[in-house]
C-alpha positions as a Markdown table, in Angstrom:
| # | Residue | x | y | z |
|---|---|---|---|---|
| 1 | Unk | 155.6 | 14.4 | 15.6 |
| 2 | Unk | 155.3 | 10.5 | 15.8 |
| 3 | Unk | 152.9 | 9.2 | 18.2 |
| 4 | Unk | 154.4 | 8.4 | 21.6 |
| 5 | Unk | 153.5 | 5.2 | 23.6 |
| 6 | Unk | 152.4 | 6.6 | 26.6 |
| 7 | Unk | 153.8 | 3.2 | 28.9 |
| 8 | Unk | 157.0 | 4.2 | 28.0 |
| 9 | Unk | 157.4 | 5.1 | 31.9 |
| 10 | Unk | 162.0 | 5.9 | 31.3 |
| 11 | Unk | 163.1 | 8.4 | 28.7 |
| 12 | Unk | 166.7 | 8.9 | 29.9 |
| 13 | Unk | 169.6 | 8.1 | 31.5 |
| 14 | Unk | 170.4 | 5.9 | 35.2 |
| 15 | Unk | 169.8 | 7.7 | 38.2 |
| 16 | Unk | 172.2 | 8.0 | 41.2 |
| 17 | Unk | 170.9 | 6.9 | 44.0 |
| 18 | Unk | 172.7 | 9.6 | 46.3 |
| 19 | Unk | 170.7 | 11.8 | 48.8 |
| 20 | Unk | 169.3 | 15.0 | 48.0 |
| 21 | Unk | 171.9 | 17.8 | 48.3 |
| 22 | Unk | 170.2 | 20.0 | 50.6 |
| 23 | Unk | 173.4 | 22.5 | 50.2 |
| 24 | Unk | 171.8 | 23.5 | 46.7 |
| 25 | Unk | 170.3 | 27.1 | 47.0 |
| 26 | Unk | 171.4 | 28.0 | 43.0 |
| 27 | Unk | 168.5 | 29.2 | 40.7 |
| 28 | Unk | 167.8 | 26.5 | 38.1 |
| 29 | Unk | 170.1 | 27.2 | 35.0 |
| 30 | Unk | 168.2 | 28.3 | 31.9 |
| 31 | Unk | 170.4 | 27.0 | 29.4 |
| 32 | Unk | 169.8 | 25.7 | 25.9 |
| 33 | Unk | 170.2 | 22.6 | 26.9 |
| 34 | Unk | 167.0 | 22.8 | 29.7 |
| 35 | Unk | 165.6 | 24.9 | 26.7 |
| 36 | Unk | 165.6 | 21.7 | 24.3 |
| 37 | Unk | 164.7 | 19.3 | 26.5 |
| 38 | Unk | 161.7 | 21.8 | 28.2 |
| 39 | Unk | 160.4 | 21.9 | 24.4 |
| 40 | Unk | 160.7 | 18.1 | 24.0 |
| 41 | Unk | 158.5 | 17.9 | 27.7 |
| 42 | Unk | 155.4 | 19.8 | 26.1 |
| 43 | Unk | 155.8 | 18.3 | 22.6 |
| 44 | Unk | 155.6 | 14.7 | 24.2 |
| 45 | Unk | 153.2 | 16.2 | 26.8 |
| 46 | Unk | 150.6 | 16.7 | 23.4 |
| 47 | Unk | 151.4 | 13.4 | 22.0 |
| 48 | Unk | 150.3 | 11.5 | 24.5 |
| 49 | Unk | 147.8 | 14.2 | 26.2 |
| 50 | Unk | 149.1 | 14.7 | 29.2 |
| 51 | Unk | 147.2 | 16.5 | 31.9 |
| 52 | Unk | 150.4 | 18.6 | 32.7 |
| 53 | Unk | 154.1 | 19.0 | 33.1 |
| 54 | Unk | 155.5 | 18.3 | 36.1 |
| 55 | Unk | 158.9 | 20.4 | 37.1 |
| 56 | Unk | 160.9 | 19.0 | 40.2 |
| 57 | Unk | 163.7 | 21.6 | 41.0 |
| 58 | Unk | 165.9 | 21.5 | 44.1 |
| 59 | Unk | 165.6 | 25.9 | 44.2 |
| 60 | Unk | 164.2 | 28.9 | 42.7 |
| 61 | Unk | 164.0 | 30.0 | 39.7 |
| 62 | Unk | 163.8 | 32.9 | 36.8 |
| 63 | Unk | 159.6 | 32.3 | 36.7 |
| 64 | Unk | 159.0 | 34.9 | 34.0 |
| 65 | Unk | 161.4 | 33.8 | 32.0 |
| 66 | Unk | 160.6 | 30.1 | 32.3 |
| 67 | Unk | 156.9 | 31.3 | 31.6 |
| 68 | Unk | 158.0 | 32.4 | 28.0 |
| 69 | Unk | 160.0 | 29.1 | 27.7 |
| 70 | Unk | 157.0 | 27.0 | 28.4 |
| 71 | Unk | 154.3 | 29.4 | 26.4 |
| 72 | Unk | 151.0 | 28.0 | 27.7 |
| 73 | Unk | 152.1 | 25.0 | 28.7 |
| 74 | Unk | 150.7 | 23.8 | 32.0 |
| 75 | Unk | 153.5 | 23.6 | 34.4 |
| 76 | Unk | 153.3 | 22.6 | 38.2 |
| 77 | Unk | 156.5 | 23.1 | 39.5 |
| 78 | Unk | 157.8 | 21.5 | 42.8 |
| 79 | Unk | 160.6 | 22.4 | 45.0 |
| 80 | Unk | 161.5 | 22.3 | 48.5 |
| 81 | Unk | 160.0 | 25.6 | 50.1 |
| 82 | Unk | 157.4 | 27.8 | 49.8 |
| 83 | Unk | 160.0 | 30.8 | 49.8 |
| 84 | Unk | 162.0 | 29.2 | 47.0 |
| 85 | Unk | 158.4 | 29.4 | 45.0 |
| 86 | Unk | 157.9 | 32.7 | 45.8 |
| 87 | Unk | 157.0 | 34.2 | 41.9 |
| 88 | Unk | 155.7 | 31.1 | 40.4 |
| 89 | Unk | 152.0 | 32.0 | 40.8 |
| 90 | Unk | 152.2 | 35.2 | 39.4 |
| 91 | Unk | 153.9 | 33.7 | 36.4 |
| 92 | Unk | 150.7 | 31.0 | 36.3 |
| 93 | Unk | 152.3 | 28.1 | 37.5 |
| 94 | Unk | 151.1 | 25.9 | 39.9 |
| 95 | Unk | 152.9 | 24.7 | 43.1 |
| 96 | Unk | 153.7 | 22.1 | 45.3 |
| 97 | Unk | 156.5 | 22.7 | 48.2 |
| 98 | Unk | 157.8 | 19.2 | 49.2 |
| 99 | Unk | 159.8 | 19.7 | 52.4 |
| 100 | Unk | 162.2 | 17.4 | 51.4 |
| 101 | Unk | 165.5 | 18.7 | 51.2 |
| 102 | Unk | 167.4 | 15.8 | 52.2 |
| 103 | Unk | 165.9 | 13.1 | 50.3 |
| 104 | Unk | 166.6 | 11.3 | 46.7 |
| 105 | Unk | 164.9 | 12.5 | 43.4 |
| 106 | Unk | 163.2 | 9.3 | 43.1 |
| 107 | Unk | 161.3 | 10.0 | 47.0 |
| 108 | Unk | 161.1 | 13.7 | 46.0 |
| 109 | Unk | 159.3 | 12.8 | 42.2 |
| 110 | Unk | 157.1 | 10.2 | 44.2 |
| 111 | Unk | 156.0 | 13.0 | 46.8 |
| 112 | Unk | 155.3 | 15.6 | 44.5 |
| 113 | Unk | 153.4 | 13.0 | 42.1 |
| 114 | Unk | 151.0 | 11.9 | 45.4 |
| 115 | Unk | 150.6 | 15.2 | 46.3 |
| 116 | Unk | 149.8 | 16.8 | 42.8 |
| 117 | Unk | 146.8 | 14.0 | 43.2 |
| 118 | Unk | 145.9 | 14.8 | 46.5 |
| 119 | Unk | 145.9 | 18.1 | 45.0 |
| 120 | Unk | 143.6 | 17.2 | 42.2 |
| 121 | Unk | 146.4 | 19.4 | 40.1 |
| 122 | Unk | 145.8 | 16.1 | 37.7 |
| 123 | Unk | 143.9 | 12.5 | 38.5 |
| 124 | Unk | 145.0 | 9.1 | 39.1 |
| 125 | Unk | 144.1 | 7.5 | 35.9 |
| 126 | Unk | 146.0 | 10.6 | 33.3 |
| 127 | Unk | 149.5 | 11.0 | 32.8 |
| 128 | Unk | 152.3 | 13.9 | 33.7 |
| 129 | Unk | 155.7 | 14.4 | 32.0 |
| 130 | Unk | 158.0 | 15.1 | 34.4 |
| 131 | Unk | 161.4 | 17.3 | 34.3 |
| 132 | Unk | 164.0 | 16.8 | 36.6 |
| 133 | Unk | 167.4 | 16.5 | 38.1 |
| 134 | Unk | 169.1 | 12.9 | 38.1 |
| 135 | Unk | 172.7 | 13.9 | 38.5 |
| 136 | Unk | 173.0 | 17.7 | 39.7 |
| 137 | Unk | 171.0 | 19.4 | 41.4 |
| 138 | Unk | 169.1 | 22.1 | 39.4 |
| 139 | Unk | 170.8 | 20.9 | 35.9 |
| 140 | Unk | 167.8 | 19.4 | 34.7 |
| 141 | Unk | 168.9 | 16.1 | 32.4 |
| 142 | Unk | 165.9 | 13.8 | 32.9 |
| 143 | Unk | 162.3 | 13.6 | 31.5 |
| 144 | Unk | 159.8 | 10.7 | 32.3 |
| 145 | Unk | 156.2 | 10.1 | 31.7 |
| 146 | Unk | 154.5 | 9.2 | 34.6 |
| 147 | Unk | 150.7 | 7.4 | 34.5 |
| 148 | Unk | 150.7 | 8.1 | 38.7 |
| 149 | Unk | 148.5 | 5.1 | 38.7 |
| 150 | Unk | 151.1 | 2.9 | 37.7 |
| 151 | Unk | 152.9 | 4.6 | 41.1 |
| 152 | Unk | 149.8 | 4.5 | 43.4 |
| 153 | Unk | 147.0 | 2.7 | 44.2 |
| 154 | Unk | 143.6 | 3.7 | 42.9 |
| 155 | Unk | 143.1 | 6.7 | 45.6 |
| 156 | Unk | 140.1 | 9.3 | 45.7 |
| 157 | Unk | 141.7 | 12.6 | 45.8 |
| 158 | Unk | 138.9 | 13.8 | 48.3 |
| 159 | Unk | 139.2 | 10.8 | 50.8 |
| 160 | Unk | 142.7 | 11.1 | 50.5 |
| 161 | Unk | 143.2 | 14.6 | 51.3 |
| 162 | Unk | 141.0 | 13.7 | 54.3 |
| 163 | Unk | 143.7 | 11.9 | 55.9 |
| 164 | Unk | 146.8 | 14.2 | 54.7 |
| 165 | Unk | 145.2 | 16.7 | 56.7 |
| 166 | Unk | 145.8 | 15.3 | 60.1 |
| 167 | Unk | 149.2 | 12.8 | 58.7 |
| 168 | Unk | 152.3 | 14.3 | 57.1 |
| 169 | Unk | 152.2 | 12.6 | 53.8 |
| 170 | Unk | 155.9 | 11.9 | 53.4 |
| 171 | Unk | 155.0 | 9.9 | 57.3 |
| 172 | Unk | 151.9 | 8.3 | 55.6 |
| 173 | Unk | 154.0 | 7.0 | 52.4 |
| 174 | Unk | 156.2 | 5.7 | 54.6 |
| 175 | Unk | 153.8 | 3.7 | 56.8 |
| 176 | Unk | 151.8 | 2.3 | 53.7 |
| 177 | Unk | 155.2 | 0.9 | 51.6 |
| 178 | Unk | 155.6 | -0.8 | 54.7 |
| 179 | Unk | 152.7 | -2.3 | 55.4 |
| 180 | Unk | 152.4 | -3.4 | 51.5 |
| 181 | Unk | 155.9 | -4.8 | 52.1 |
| 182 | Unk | 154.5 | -6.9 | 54.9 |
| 183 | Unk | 151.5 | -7.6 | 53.5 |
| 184 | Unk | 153.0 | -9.1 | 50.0 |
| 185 | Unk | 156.3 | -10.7 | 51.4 |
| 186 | Unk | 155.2 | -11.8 | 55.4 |
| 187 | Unk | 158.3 | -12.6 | 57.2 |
| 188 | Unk | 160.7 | -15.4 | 56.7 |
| 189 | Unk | 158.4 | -16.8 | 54.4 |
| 190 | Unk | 155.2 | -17.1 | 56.6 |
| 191 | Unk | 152.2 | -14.6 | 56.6 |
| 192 | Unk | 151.8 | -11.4 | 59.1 |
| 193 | Unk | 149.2 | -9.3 | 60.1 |
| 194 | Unk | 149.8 | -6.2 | 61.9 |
| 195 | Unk | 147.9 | -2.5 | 62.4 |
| 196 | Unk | 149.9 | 0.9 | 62.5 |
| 197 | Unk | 147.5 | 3.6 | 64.2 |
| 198 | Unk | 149.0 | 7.2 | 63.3 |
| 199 | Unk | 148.4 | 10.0 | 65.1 |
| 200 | Unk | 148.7 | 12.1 | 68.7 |
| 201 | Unk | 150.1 | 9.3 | 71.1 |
| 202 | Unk | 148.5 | 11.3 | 74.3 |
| 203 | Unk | 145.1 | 10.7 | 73.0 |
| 204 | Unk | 145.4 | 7.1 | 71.1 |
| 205 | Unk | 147.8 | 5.7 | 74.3 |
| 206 | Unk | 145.0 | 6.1 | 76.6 |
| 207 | Unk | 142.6 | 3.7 | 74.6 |
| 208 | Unk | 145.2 | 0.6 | 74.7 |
| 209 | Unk | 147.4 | -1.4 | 76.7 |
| 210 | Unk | 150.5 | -3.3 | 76.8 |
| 211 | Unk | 150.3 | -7.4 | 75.4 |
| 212 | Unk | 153.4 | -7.6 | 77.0 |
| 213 | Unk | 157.2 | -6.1 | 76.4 |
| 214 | Unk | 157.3 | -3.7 | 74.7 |
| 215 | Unk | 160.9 | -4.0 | 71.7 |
| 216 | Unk | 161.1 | -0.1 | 70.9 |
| 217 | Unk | 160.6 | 1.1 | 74.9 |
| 218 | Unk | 164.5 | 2.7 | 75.5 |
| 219 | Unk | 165.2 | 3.4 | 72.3 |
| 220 | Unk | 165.7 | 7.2 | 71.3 |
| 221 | Unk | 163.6 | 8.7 | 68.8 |
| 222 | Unk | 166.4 | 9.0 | 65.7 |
| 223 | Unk | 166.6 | 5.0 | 66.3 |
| 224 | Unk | 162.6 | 4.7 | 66.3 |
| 225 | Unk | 161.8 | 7.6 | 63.0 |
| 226 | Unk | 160.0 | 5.3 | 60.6 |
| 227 | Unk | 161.6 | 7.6 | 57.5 |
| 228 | Unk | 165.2 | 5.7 | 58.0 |
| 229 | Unk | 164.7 | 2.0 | 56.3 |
| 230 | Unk | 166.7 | 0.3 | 59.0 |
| 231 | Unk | 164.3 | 0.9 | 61.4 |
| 232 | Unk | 161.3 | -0.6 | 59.0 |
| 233 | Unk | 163.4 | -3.6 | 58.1 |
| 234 | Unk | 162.9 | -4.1 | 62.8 |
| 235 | Unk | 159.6 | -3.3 | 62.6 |
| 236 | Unk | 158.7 | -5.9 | 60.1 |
| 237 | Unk | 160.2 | -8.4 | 62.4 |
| 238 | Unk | 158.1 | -6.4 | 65.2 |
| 239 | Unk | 154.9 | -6.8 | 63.1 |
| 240 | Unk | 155.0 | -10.7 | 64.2 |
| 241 | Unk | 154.2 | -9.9 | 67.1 |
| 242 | Unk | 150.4 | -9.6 | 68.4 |
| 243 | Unk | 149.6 | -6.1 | 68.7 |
| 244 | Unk | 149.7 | -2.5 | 66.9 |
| 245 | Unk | 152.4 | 0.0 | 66.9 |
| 246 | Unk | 151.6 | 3.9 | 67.5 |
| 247 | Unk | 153.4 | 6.2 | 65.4 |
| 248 | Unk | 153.3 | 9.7 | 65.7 |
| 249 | Unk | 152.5 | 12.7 | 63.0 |
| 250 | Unk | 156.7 | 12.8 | 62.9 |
| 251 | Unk | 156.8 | 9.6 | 62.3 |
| 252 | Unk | 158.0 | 8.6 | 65.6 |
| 253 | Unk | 157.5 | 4.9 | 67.1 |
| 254 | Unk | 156.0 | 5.9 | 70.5 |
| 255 | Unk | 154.9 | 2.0 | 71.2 |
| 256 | Unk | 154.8 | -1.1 | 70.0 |
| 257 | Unk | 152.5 | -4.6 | 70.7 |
| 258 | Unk | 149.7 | -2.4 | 71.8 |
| 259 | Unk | 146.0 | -4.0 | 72.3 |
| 260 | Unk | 143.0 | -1.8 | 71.6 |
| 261 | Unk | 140.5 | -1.4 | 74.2 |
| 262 | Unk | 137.9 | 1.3 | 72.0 |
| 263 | Unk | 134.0 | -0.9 | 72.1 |
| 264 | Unk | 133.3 | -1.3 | 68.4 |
| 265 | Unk | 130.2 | 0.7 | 68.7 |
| 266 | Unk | 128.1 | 2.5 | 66.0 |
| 267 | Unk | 130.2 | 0.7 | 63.2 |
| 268 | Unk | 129.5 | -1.1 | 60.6 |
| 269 | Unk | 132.1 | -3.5 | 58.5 |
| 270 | Unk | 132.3 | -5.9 | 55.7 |
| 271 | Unk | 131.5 | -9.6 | 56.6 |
| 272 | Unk | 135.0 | -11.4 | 56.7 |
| 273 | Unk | 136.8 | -8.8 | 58.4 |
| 274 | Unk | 138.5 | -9.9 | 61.7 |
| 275 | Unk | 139.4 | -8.1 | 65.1 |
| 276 | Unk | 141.9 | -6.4 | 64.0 |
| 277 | Unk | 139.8 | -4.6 | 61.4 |
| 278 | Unk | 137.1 | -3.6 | 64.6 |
| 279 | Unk | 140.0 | -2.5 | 66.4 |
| 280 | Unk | 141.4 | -0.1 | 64.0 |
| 281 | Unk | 137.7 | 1.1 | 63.2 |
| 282 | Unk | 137.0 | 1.6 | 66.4 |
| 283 | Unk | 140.5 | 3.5 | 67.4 |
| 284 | Unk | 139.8 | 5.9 | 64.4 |
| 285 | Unk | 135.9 | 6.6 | 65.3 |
| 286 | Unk | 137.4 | 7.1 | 69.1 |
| 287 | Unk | 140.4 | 9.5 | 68.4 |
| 288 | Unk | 138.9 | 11.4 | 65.4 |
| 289 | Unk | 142.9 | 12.4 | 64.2 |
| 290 | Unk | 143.5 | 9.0 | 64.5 |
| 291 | Unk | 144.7 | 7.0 | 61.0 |
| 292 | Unk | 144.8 | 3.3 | 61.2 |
| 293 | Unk | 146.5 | 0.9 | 58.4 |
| 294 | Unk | 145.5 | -3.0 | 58.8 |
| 295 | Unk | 147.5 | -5.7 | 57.3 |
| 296 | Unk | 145.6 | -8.9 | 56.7 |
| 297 | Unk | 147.4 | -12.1 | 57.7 |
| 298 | Unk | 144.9 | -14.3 | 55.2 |
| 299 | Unk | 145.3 | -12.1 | 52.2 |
| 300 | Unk | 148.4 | -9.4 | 52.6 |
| 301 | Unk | 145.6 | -7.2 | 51.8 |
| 302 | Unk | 146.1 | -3.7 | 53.5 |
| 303 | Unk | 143.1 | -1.4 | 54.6 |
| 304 | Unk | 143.2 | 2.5 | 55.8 |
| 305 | Unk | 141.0 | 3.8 | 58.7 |
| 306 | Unk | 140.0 | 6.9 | 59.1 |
| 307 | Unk | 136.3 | 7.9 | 61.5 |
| 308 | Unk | 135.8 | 4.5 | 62.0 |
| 309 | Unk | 135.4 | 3.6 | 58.1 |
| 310 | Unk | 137.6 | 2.1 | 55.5 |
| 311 | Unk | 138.5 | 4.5 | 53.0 |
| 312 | Unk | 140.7 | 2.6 | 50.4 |
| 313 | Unk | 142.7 | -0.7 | 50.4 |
| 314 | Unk | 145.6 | -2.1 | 48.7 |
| 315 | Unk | 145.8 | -5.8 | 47.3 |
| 316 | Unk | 149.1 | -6.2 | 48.1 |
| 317 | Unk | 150.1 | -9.4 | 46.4 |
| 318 | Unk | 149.0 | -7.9 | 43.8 |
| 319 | Unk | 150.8 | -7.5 | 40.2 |
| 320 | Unk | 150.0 | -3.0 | 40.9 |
| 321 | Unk | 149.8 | -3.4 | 44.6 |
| 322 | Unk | 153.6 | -1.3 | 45.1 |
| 323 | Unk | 152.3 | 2.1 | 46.6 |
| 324 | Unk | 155.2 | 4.6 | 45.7 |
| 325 | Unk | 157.8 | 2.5 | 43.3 |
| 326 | Unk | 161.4 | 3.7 | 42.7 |
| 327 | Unk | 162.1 | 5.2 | 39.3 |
| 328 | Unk | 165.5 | 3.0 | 38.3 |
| 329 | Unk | 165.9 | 5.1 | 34.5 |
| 330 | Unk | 167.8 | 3.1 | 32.0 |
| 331 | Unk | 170.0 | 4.8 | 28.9 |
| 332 | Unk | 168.2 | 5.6 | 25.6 |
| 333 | Unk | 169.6 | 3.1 | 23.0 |
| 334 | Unk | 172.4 | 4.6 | 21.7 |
| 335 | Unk | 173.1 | 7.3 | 24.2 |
């Protein structure tokens, strides 16, 4: 087989844009056709050495039978449930349950591709071919390959896991596209600098205070769930306010325009780093379940918080700075 250029990142056809159907409970159809393009997925998996395939499926499936499909091909397989991925291990593959039912492949593929590194299932810097459904759900159509470093930022698995543990991720992707949005684009043309601090409201709440008014006091939590865009297209208008928002492990705005009263005690930053940086080291060494993410108003540059330290951050006006991009697939010539 001819080499394949692994930056080739879009091997088949446009992807609608629709919401998951949550409705889907069929097994995954083992037809020729998934057959052919299951064999293509490990013969381009060789070719350009990839670390593993990468099965997104909307339901269960025949796991024996896909296990002779896929020979010893290694396969991590993701779906919504853990009871629809009841089998798989005994048939050796690896899984992933997504809990997101209700969502679009692309914000499906991008959750099972943070958490297979989270996961350490494969690293940052390889590559996964990935097999899914653009159209139907669990008529598979599509394959990509995927270098999830080209989709995330640099992250260490380890440190990373450290903050999925106390944050949903699908809450913490949310809050970080955000703040990268913010951080590259500012609003109306000027620069903003703003801090999310994620975690139990009962125990951050007590360690701030109001600036002021307070824009999402009255609202009811559906209009203040940071998972529906409309409500982070407000917040970014929000974030030019002085002040952090509190967001809850739901992903609930409990409060916005918040000031941090923790003492910056027993830490120890970067020179260059302003108050807002303290703050959300100090917040996170206070309230140990407590994630902070710091938007620079000088650079866009976004920092994460977690025990009072800085475990990663994003150069958001960056050419690679996009956190979790969208995969828009484009027709092979000819098709």
């Amino acid at each position: 087989m001819a080499p394949v250029d692994p930056t080739i990142n879009r091997l088949d056809a446009s992807e609608s844009k629709a919401p998951h159907d949550a409705s889907a409970k069929n097994s995954l159809v083992l037809s020729e056709r998934f057959s052919l393009l299951l064999r293509q997925a490990i013969q381009i998996a060789e070719a350009v050495q990839a670390e593993a395939v990468l099965l997104l499926l909307s339901g269960t499936a025949k796991w024996a039978r896909l296990r002779d499909l896929a020979g010893k091909q290694r396969i991590i397989v993701a779906t919504d449930t853990e009871k629809q991925l009841e089998g798989a291990a005994e048939a050796e593959f690896e899984t992933i349950a997504l809990d997101m039912p209700e969502y679009a492949t692309y914000d499906r593929l991008s959750q099972a591709i943070m958490e297979a590194v989270a996961n350490e299932m494969i690293s940052n810097a390889g590559c996964v071919v990935a097999v899914y459904s653009a159209f139907e759900p669990n008529k598979i159509d599509t394959l990509s390959v995927i270098i999830p470093k080209d989709h995330m930022q640099n992250v260490n698995a380890r440190e990373f896991r450290r903050v999925i543990t106390n944050i949903p991720s699908q809450v913490l992707r949310h809050v970080l596209d955000l703040a990268v949005e913010i951080g590259r684009d500012g609003r109306e043309g000027h620069p903003v600098g703003t801090m999310f601090v994620l975690g139990n409201p009962r125990k951050i709440l007590p360690y701030t205070s109001p600036l002021g008014f307070d824009p999402v006091r009255g609202y009811n939590r559906a209009e203040r769930n940071i998972a529906e865009r409309k409500v982070r297209e407000g917040l970014k208008e929000i974030a030019m306010m002085d002040g952090a928002f509190i967001i809850s492990p739901k992903g609930i705005v409990e409060a916005a325009c918040r000031y941090i009263n923790c003492p910056a005690t027993d830490i120890t930053l970067s020179k260059g780093l302003g108050s807002r940086h303290w703050a959300a080291a100090a917040i996170t060494r206070t309230v140990p379940d407590a994630v902070a993410i710091t938007v620079s108003e000088s650079d866009g540059t976004v920092r994460i918080f977690k025990d009072g330290e800085v475990l990663w951050r994003i150069e958001s006006r960056s050419r690679n700075a996009v956190m979790w991009k969208e995969f828009d697939h484009r027709p092979i010539p000819g098709s």
